[in-house]
C-alpha positions as CSV (number, residue, x, y, z in Angstrom):
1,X,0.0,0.0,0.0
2,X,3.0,2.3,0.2
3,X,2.7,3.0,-3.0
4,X,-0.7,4.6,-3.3
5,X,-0.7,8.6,-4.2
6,X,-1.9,10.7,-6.9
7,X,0.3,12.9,-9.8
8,X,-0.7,15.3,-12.0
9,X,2.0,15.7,-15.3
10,X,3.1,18.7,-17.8
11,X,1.6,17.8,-20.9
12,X,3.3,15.7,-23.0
13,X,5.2,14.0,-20.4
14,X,4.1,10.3,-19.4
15,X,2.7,8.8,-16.4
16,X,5.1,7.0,-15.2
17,X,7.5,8.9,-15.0
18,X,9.5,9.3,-11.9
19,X,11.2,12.8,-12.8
20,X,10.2,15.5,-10.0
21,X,10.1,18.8,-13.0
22,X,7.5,16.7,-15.0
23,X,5.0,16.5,-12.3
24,X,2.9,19.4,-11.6
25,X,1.6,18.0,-8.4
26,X,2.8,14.7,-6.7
27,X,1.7,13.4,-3.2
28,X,4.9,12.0,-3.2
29,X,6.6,15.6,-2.2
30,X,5.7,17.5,0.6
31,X,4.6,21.1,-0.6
32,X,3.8,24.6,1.4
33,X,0.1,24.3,2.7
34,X,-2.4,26.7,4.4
35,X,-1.9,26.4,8.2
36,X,-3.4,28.9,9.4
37,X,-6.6,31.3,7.9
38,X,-7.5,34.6,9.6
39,X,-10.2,36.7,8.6
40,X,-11.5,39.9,10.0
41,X,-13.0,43.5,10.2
42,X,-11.2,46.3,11.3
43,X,-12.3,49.6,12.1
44,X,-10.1,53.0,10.5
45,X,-10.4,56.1,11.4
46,X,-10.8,58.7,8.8
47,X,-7.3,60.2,7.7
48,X,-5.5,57.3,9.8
49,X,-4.0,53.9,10.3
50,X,-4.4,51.2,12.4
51,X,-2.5,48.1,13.6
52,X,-3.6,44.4,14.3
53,X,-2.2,41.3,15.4
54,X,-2.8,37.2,14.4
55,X,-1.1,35.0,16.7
56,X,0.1,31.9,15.1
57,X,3.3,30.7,17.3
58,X,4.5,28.1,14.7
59,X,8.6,28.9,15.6
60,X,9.5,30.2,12.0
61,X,8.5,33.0,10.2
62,X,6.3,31.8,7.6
63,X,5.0,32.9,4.5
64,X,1.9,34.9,4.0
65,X,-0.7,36.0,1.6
66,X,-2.6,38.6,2.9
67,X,-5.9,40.1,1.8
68,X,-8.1,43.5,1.8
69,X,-11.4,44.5,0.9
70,X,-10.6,48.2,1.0
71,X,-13.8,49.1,0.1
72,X,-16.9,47.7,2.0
73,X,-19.1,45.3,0.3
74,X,-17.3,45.8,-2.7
75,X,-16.3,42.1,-3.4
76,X,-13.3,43.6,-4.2
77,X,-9.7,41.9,-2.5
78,X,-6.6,43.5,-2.9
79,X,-3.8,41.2,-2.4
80,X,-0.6,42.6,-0.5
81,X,0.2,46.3,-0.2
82,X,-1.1,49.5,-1.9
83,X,0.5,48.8,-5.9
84,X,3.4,50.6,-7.2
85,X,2.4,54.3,-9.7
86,X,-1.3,53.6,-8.4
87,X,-1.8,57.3,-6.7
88,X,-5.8,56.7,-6.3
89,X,-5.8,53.6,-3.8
90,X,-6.5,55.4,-0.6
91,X,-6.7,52.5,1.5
92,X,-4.4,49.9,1.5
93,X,-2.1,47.4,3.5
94,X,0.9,49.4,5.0
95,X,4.0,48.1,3.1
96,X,6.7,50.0,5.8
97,X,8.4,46.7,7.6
98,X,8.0,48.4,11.0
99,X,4.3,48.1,10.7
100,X,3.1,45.1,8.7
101,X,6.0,41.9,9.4
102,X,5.6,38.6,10.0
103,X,7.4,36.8,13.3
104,X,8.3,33.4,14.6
105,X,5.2,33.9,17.0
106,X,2.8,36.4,15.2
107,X,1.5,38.4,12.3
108,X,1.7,42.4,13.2
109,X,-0.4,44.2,9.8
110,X,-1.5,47.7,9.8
111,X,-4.0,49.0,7.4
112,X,-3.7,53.2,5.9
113,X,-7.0,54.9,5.5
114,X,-6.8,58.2,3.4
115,X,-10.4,58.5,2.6
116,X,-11.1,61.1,4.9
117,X,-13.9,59.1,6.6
118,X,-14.1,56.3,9.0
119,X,-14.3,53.0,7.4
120,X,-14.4,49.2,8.5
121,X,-11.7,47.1,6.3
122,X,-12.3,43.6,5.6
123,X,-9.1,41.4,6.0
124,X,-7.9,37.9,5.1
125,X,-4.4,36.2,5.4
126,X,-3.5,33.2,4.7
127,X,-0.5,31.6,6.7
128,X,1.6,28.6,4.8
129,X,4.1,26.4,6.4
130,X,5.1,23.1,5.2
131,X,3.8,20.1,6.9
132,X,7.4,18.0,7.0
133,X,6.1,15.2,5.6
134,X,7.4,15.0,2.1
């Protein structure tokens, strides 16, 4: 039964191939996996910024992919920090590495509001480790 997994290929390369670059996906490899899922609302003052905090105490500093609906109800999730030569995104994820880093023990983000008006900002972040089993 050891043998018992699933493999997904490039096209054009065969099955049984035991070559890891012409796999896709193999169960045979461990891979970087969601460990963690926060999700949120955050209240920012108008003109302001403000800072939040997700424990996760895994012991390394893993890798995240965070989230923002800047606008409420808008369906609309900005991934990361406020984009490069984009001048009209008034509220974003602070990019400065004082304010928004990532720890051995917890997440630290804070989220700029330039709109002039109070908002509450939708957040997600997704926290990926690797399992140790590959």
């Amino acid at each position: 039964m050891g043998n018992i997994g699933f493999k997904v290929m490039l096209e054009g390369k065969d099955i049984s191939s035991t070559v890891p670059t012409d796999h896709i996906i193999s169960s045979k490899y461990g891979a970087v996996k969601i460990v963690q899922e926060n999700y949120g609302t955050i209240t920012v003052g108008s003109s302001n910024n403000v800072s939040g905090t997700i424990p996760h105490d895994l012991g390394f500093v893993p890798m995240v992919i965070p989230y923002i609906e800047a606008t409420p109800g808008s369906g609309e999730w900005r991934m990361g920090c406020q984009p490069i030569g984009t001048p009209h995104v008034d509220t974003y994820l602070n990019n400065d590495s004082s304010k928004t880093y990532v720890g051995t023990t917890n997440l630290v983000f804070n989220i700029v509001n330039n709109t002039g008006s109070s908002k509450n900002v939708k957040y997600k972040f997704y926290i990926m480790g690797d399992s140790g089993n590959g």
